[in-house]
NULO-144639 format. One record per residue (C-alpha): y, x, z; residue number from 1. Coordinates in Angstrom, 2 decimals, decimal comma, padded with zeros to 5 digits. Example, Ala and Ser with C-alpha at 12.3 -4.5 7.8 and 13.67 -1.06 7.14 Angstrom:
<rs>
Y X Z seq
-004,50 012,30 007,80 1
-001,06 013,67 007,14 2
</rs>
This chain:
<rs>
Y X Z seq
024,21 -034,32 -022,88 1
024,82 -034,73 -018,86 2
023,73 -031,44 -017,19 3
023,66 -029,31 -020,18 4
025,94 -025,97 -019,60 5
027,58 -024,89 -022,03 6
028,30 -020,83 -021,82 7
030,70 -018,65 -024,33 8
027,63 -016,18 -026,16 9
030,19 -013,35 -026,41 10
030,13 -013,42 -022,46 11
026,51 -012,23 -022,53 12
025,48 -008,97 -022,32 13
021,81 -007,54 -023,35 14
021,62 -004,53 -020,77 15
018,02 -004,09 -022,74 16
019,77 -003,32 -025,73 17
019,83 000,28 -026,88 18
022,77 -000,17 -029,03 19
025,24 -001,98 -026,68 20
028,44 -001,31 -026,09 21
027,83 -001,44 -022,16 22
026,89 002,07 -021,93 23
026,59 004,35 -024,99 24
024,39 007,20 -024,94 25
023,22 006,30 -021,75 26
019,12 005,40 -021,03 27
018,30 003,08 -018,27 28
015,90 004,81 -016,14 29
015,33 004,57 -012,30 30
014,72 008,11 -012,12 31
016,81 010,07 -014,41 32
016,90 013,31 -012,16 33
013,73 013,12 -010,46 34
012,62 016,56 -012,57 35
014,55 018,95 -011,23 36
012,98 019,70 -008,11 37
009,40 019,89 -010,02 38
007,56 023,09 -011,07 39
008,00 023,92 -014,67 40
004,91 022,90 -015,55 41
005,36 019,62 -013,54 42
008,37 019,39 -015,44 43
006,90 019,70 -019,15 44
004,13 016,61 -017,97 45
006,93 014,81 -016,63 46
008,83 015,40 -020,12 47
005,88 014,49 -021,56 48
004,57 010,95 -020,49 49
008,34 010,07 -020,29 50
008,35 011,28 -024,09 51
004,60 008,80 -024,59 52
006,37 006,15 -022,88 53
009,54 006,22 -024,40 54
008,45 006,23 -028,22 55
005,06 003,47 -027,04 56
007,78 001,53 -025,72 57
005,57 001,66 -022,22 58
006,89 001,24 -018,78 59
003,31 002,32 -017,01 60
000,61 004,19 -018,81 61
-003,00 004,20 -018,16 62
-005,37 006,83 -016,90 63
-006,90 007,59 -020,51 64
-003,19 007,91 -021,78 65
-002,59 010,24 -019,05 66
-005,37 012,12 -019,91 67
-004,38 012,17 -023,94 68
-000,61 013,71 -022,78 69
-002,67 016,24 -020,64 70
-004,88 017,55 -023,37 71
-001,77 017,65 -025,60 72
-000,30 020,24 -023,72 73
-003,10 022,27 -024,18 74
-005,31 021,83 -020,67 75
-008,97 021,89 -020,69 76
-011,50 021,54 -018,58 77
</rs>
């Protein structure tokens, strides 16, 4: 077929993959140290809505998730 490109599949990487071979161990975040200069219990949120959006598989939560990791941790009103 004219125009059709033909491309070796072992050439092709998945970065998205958690399992490849690119970079083991390794998770793909923007911000990987952006905790450190927080307040502990800035911190423990931050740990906790990246823990929510790691196991929801969720790159941006809402404002009642946010509000379902807050009472988690034990805040009231």
């Amino acid at each position: 077929m004219p125009g059709t490109l033909l491309t070796d599949q072992s050439a092709f990487v998945d970065r998205r993959d958690p399992y490849s071979s690119e970079a083991p161990g390794r998770e793909r975040r923007q911000f990987v140290n952006s905790h450190s200069e927080l307040s502990p219990e800035a911190a423990e949120l931050a740990r906790a809505i990246d823990t929510y959006k790691l196991s929801h598989r969720r790159r941006f939560i809402n404002f009642e998730e946010m509000l379902m990791i807050v009472k988690s941790l034990g805040y009231s009103r």
